[in-house]
C-alpha positions, 0 to 999 in steps of 0.5 A, spaced: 156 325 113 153 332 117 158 334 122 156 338 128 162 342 131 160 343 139 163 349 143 164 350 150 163 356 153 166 360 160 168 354 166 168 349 161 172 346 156 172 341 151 171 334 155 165 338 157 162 336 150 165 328 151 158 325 152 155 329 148 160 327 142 159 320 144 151 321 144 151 324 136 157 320 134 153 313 135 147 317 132 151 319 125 154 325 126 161 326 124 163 330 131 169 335 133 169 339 140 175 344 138 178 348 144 178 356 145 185 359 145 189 357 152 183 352 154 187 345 152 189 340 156 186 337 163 181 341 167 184 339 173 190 342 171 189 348 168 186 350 174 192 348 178 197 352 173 193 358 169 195 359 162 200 365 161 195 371 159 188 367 160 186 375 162 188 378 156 183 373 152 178 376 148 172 374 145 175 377 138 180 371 139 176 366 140 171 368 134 177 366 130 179 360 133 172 357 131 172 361 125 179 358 124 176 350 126 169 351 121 174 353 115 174 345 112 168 343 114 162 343 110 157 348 112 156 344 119 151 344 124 153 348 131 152 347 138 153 352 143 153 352 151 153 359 154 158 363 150 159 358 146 151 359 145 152 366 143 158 363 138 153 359 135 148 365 133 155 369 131 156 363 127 150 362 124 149 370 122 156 369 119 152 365 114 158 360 117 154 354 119 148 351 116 144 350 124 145 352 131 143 349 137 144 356 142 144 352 150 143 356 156 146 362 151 148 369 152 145 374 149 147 379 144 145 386 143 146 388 150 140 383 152 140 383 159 135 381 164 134 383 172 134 377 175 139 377 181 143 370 179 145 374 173 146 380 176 149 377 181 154 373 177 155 378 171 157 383 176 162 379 180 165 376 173 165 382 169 168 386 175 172 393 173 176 393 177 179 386 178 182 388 171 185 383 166 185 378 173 183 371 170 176 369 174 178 363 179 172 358 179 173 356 185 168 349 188 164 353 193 162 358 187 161 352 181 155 349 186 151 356 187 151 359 181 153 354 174 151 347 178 146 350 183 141 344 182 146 338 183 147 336 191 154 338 194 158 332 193 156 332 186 158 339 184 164 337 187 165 332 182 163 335 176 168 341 179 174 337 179 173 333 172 170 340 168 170 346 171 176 351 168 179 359 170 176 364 165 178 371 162 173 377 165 174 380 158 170 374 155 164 375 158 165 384 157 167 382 150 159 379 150 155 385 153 159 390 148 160 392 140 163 384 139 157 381 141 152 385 136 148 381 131 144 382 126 137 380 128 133 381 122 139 379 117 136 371 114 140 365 117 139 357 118 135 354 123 136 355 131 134 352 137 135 356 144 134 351 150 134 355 157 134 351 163 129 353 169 134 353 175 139 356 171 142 362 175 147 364 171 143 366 164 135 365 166 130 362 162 126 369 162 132 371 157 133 365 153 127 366 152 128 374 151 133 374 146 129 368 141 123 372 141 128 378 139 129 374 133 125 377 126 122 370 125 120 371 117 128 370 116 129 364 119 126 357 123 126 359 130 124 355 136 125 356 144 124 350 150 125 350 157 127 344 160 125 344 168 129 344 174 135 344 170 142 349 172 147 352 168 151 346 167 144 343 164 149 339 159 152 335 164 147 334 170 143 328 170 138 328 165 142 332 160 140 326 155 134 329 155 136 335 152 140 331 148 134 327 145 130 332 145 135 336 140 137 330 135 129 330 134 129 337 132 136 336 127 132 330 124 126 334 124 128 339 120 133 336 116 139 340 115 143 339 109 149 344 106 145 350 103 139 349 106 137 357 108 132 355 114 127 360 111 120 355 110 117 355 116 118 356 124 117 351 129 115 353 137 115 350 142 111 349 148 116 349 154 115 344 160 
């Protein structure tokens, strides 16, 4: 049975993944959704009580932790959200996993984009000043930047079920040394999906960071889906998006060992 392990990014932990586990599990796959260090349990309750040394978390750590989850898996597939996205290209230049699907991802290598939402949005989390201080999502903040496409009463909702503090070090960690990959080294194959509304990792830069990739050393594929925010594995539709990536996983057919270096696929947005 192919197993897919599903890494949540900043904001967010496993019970983000709940649907989508459920969506794959029916379909086949043997699903795990492991927890970044310090973001186990109920968001609700994370939010009201933070864990003792959520800001001194760094991405070294979870790199680990996720290394540590892959290490009795059987060269499984990997979807990413966000950092998690990030994680999923970490992973799959590591040699680690044997696909990855990177959704609304940050990119690596010090790939940025001028858009004002990501400059915005970088700016506040990354905040040199806020030292090792968590970054406290609050509603208001969830709404207008991770689910800016979703009505208030429906942010709202998704806060209270999903949405968790996060480290700043995370997100600096990303945009220095330990988010730098290889983007010539050969690897499985890849699927970046942005979101069209997306206001915390644009479209323009998913697209960037696939096309940075040397496509001679590995499948690649980009699509966008329109109208959709950061929280584009959740909001309504996500089953789109989740569609859509099970018909590229049949399409390419991984199995353990398979090097993804036959052909490349690309997509046509819509």
């Amino acid at each position: 049975m192919q197993q897919i392990i599903f890494v949540h990014g900043m904001f967010q932990n496993p019970k983000s993944w709940e649907k989508w586990t459920s969506f794959f599990g029916e379909r086949g796959y043997a699903c795990i959704a492991p927890a970044w260090p310090l973001h186990e349990g109920e968001p609700a309750a994370l939010r009201a009580n933070p864990p003792a040394g959520l800001g001194d978390l760094h991405l070294r750590e979870i790199l680990a932790s996720i290394e540590h989850s892959l290490a009795n898996l059987d060269a499984p597939i990997m979807i990413g959200h966000s950092v998690g996205g990030l994680i999923t290209q970490i992973m799959l230049n590591r040699g680690l996993i044997s696909a990855g699907v990177a959704i609304s991802s940050v990119a690596p290598n010090d790939m940025i984009d001028f858009d004002w939402g990501f400059i915005k949005n970088s700016a506040l989390i990354t905040n040199p000043f806020k030292g090792n201080e968590p970054f406290y999502m609050d509603e208001k903040s969830f709404h207008r930047s991770f689910a800016n496409t979703l009505s208030q009463p429906e942010a709202a909702q998704a806060y209270a079920e999903f949405a968790t503090h996060d480290s700043r070090n995370v997100l600096r960690d990303c945009l220095g040394s330990d988010g730098r990959i290889d983007l010539s080294h050969a690897h499985g194959p890849l699927l970046m999906i942005g979101g069209e509304k997306d206001e915390i990792i644009p479209s323009d830069l998913v697209r960037k960071n696939a096309e940075a990739y040397d496509d001679r050393v590995g499948i690649i594929e980009h699509r966008e889906f329109a109208g959709r925010s950061h929280y584009i594995c959740g909001e309504p539709g996500w089953e789109e998006v989740a569609l859509y990536v099970a018909d590229w996983l049949e399409q390419i057919a991984v199995r353990p060992g398979d090097t993804g270096t036959l052909r490349n696929i690309h997509a046509t947005p819509r």
